[in-house]
C-alpha positions as CSV (number, residue, x, y, z in Angstrom):
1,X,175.5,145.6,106.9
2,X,175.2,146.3,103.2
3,X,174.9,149.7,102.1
4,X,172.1,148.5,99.9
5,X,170.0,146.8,102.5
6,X,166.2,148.0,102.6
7,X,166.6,148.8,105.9
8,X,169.0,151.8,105.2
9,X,165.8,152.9,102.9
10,X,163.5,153.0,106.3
11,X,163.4,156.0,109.1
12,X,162.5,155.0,112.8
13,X,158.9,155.3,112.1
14,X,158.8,153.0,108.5
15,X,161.0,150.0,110.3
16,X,158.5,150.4,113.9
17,X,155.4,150.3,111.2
18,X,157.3,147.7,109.4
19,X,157.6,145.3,112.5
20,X,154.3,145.6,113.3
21,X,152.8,144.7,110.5
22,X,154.5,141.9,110.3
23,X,153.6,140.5,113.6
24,X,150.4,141.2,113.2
25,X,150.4,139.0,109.9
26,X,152.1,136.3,112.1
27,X,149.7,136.3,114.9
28,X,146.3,136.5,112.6
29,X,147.4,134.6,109.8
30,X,145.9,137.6,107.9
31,X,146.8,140.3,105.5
32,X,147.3,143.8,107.5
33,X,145.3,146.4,106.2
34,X,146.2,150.1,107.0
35,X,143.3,150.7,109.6
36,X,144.5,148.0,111.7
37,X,148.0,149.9,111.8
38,X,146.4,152.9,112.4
39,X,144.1,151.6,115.1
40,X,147.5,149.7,116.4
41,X,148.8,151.3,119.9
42,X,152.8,151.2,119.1
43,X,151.9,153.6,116.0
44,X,150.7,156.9,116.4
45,X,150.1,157.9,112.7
46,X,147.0,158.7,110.6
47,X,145.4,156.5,108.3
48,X,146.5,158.6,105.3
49,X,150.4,158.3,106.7
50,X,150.2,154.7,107.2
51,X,149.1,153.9,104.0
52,X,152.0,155.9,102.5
53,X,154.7,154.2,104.4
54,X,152.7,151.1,103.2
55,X,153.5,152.0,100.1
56,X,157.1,152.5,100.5
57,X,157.0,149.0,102.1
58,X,155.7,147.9,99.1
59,X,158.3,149.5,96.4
60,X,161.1,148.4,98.3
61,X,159.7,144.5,97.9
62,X,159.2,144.2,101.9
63,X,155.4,143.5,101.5
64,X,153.1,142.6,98.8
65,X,149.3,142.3,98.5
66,X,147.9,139.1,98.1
67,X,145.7,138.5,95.3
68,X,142.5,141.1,95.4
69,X,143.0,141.8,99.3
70,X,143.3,145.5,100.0
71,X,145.8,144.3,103.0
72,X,149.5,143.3,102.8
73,X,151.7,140.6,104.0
74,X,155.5,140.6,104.3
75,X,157.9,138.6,101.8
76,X,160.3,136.5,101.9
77,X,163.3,139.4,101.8
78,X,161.1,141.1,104.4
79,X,161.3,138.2,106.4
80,X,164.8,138.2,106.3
81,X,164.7,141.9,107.1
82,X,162.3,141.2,110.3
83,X,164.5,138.6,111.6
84,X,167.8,140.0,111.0
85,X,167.5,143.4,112.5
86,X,163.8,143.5,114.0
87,X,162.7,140.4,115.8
88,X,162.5,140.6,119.7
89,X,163.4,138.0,120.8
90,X,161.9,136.2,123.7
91,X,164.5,133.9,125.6
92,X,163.6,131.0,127.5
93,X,164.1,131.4,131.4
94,X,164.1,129.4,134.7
95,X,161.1,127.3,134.8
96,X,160.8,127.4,131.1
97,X,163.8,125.9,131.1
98,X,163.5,123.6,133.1
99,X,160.3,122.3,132.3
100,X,161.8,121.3,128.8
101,X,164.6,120.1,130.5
102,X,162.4,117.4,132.5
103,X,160.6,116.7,129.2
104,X,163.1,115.9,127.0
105,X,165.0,113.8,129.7
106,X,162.2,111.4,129.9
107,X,164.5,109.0,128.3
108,X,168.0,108.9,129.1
109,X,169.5,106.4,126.2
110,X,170.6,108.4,123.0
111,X,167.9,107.3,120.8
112,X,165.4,108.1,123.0
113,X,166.8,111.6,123.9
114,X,167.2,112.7,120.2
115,X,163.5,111.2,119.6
116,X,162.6,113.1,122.7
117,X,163.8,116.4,120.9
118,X,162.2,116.3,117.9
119,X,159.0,115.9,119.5
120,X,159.5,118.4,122.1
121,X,160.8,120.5,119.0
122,X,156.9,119.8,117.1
123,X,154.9,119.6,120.5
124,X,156.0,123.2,121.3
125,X,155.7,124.8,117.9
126,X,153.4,123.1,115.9
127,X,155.6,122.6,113.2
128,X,158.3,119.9,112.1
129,X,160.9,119.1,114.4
130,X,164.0,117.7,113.0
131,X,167.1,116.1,114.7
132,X,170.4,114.7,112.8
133,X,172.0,111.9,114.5
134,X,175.3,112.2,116.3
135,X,177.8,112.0,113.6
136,X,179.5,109.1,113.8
137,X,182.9,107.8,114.3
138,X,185.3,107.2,111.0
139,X,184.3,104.1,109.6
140,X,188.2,103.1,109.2
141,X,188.3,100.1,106.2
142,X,190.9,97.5,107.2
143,X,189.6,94.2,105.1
144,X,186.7,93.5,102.5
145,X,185.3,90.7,101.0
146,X,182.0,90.0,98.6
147,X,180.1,86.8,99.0
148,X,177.4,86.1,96.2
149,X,174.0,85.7,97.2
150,X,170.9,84.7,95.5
151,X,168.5,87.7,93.9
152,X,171.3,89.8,93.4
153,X,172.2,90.2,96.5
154,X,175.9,90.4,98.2
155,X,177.0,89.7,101.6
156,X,179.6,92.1,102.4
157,X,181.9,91.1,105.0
158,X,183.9,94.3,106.5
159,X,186.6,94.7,109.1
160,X,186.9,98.3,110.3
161,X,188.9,100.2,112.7
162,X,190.2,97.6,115.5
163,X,189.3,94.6,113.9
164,X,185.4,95.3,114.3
165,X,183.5,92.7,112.0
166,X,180.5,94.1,110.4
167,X,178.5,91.9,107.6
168,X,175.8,94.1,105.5
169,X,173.5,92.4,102.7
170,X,173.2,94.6,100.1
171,X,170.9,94.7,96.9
172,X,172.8,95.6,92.8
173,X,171.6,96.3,90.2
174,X,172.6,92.7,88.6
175,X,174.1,89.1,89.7
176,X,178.3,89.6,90.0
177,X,180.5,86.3,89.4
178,X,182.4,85.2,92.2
179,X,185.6,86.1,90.0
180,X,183.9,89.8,90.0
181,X,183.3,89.9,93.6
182,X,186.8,89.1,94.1
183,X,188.6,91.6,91.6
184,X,186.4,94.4,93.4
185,X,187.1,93.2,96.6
186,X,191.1,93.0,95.9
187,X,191.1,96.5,94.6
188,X,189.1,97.9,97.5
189,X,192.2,96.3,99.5
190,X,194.6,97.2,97.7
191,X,194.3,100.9,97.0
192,X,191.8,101.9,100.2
193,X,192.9,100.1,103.4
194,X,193.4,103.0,105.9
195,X,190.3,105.3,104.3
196,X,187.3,106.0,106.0
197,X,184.0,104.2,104.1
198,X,182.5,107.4,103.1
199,X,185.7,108.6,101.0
200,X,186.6,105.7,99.1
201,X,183.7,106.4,96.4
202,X,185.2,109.8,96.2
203,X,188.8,108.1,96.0
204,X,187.6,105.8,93.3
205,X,185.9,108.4,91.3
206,X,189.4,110.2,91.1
207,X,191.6,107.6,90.0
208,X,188.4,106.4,87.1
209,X,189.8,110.0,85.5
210,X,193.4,108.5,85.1
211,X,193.2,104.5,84.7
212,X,193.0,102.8,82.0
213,X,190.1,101.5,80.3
214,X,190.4,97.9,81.5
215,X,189.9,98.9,84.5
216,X,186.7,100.7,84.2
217,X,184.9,97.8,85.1
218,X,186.3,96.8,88.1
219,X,185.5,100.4,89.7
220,X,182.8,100.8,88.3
221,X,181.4,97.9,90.4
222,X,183.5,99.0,93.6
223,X,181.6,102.0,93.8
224,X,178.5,100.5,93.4
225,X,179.4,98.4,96.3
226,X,181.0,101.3,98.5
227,X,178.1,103.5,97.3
228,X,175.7,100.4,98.8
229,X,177.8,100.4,101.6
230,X,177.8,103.9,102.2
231,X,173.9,104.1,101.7
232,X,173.4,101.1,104.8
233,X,175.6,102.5,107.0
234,X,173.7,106.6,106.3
235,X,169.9,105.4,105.9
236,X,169.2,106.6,109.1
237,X,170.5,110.0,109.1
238,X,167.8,112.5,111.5
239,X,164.4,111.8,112.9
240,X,161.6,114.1,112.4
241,X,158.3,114.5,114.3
242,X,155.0,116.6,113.3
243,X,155.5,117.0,109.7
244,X,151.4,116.7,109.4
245,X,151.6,120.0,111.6
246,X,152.5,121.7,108.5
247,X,148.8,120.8,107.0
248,X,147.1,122.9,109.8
249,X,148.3,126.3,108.5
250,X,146.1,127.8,105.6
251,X,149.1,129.4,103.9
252,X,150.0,125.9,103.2
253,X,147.3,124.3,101.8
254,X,148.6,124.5,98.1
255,X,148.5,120.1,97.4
256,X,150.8,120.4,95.0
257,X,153.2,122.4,97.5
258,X,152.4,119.8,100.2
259,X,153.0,117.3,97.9
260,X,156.7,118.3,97.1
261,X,157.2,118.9,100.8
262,X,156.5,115.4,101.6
263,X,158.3,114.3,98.8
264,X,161.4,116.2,100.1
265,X,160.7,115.0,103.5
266,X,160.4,111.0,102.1
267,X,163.6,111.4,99.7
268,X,165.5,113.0,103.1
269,X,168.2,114.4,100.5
270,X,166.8,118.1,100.5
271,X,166.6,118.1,104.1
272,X,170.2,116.6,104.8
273,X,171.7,119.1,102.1
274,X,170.0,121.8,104.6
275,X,171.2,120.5,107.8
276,X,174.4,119.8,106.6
277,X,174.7,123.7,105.3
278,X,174.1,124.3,108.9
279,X,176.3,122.1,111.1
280,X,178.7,123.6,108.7
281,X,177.8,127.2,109.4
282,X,178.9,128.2,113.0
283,X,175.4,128.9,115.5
284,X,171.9,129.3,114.7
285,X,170.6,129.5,111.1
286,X,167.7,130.7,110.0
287,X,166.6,129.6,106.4
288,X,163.9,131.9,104.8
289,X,161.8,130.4,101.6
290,X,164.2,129.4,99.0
291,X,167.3,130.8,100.9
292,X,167.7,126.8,101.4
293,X,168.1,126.1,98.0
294,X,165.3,124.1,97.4
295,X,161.8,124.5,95.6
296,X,160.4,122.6,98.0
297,X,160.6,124.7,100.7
298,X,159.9,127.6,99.3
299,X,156.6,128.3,101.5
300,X,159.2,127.4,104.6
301,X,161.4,128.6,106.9
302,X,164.2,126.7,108.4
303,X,165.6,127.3,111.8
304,X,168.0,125.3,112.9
305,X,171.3,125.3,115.5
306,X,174.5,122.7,115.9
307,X,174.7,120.9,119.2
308,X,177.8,119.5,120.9
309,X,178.8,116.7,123.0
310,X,182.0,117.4,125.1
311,X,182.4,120.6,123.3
312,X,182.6,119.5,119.9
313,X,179.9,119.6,117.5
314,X,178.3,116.5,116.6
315,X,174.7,117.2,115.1
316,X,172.0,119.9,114.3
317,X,168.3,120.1,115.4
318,X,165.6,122.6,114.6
319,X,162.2,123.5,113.0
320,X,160.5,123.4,109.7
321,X,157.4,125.9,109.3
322,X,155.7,128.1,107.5
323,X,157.2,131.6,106.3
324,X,154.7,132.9,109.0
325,X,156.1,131.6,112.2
326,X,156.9,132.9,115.6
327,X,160.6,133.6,115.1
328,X,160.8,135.6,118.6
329,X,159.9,132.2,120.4
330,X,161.2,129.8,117.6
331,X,164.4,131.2,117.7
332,X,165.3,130.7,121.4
333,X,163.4,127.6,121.7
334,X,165.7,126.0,119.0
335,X,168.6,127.8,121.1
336,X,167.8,126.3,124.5
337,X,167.1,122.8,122.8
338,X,170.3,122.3,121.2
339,X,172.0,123.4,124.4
340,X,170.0,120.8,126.5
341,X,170.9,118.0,124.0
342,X,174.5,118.6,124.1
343,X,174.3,118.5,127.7
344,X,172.3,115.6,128.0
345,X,174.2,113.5,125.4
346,X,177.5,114.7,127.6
347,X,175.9,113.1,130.6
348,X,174.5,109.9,129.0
């Protein structure tokens, strides 16, 4: 732990004062005053002393008053202090268990099961529940071909990894000659037979730093293509269920910071970048106001943990909330669900 953590600023009775002011907040939904510490059974300290420690709290960034209220809620960084070295968790046991199990296994087919746990995901916690799909297998390129359609739209014609035919129509940006089609699509043969689809824009972008200028135009219009591609073959990248959950909680209710959560959850960009930080992270994550990197979710914590299918990890679920949510039952829930999926998914 850093030397210059808060934490190492708070004695016993600051960090048991600490926590329990900050479950109080997520339990209420209001700002903690100092009487309702005082009055609190798991503190035995006056008024006067509570409203010092309070104080500390407050130096240290851990807490903050809210506009004119004469109580306190925790921020973001004491968040991050709460759940790092305060939450208790609450695991899920036996029936618990169980019962999840049963409900997320309602369908057995893949789709259905990751559908299944986002919703169990927002049924149980009255938040978002987000689930990325399995990751797919490399998309190996063996052959390519363009055929123009009408309204500026291509048929692309693409043989990948044992002679699989897939044909894609895909929308540019303007009509492309016959003559075009085919320069792109002998390029694409040429220099990228062997690559998997989603590296051949970053393999085309390379060589554009070293070619010369009369050949600009040709990759210019392959990565368009691959980029078209690409975007088909990724539209569908996680399902989420209850995002309208997130209008229930009064800490929320800012339209304009609804309005860029929505947009965030529409554009799915934000959110990928964010799951993808996780499945590259190793176990649970838990994302804390902007810690995600994103405006947008800066009234919202993420939790989220990888799940793998015959021990290798193929995806990520978890929950978007508010700041203020349950992280001793969050937490484990998210735990327990990613297991389950893993499993499930093994057994398909």
């Amino acid at each position: 732990m850093p030397t210059d953590s808060p934490l190492n600023s708070l004695n016993e009775r600051s960090q048991q004062l600490f926590k329990v002011l900050v479950e109080h907040y997520i339990n209420n939904g209001q700002p903690v005053a100092s009487k309702a510490l005082s009055n609190d059974e798991k503190i035995n300290l006056s008024p006067a002393t509570v409203r010092n420690v309070m104080a500390d709290l407050e130096d240290l960034g851990l807490i903050i008053s809210p506009h004119t209220s004469a109580g306190r809620v925790p921020t973001p960084q004491g968040y991050r202090l709460f759940v790092d070295n305060l939450v208790t968790v609450k695991p899920l046991r036996g029936q618990a268990v169980e019962k999840l199990r049963q409900e997320m296994g309602i369908d057995d087919s893949q789709e259905g099961l990751i559908n299944q746990a986002s919703s169990v995901l927002s049924g149980m916690t009255k938040m978002a529940g987000v689930v990325t799909l399995p990751r797919r297998e490399a998309v190996i390129l063996r052959h390519i071909e363009f055929l123009p359609l009408t309204s500026n739209r291509i048929l692309v014609i693409l043989v990948v990894n044992e002679q699989e035919v897939q044909n894609r129509v895909i929308h540019t940006e303007r009509a492309f000659s016959e003559s075009e089609l085919l320069k792109t699509a002998n390029y694409l043969n040429q220099e990228f037979i062997g690559q998997d689809l989603s590296q051949i824009r970053e393999s085309v972008l390379n060589v554009m730093k070293q070619e010369r200028d009369d050949m600009q135009h040709i990759m210019k219009m392959a990565i368009q293509m691959t980029d078209s591609v690409v975007d088909e073959k990724n539209s569908d990248d996680f399902v989420m269920a209850g995002q309208t959950n997130l209008m229930d909680y009064a800490e929320m209710a800012n339209m304009e910071q609804l309005r860029q959560l929505f947009d965030a959850f529409n554009a799915k960009r934000d959110v990928l970048h964010v799951l993808d930080q996780s499945i590259q992270a190793e176990g649970m994550q838990v994302y804390i106001g902007e810690e995600s990197g994103y405006s947008a979710f800066e009234s919202c914590s993420v939790i989220t943990a990888p799940y793998k299918v015959s021990e290798e990890v193929v995806g990520v679920l978890g929950v978007i909330g508010p700041t203020r949510m349950a992280y001793d039952r969050v937490i484990p829930l998210v735990d327990v669900t990613a297991k389950l999926l893993g499993s499930l998914l093994s057994s398909e």
